[in-house]
C-alpha positions, 0 to 999 in steps of 0.5 A: 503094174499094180503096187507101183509108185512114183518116188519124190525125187531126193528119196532114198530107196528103203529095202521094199523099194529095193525088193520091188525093183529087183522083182521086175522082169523088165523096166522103162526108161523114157524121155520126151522132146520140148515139142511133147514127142515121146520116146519109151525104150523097154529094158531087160533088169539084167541092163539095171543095177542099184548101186546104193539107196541113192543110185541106180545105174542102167545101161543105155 
């Protein structure tokens, strides 16, 4: 995905992060296991909403 970046955590989303994030078909959300297995799940935007410039909310 060209353009993306990685927000530090305690960021606000400013309005071109929001614009990005709103542009997107789809989004990731994943989570790995001590042991280092990783489990990536594709998500559609309708499943994602951004509640304010400090938090977003997607279904599971």
């Amino acid at each position: 995905m060209r353009g993306a970046r990685t927000l530090p955590i305690g960021t606000k989303l400013n309005r071109s992060f929001r614009a990005f994030i709103e542009r997107q078909p789809v989004f990731f959300v994943a989570t790995a296991a001590p042991e280092g297995r990783v489990n990536v799940s594709p998500k559609g935007m309708g499943m994602l909403k951004i509640l304010s410039d400090t938090h977003l909310r997607w279904l599971n």
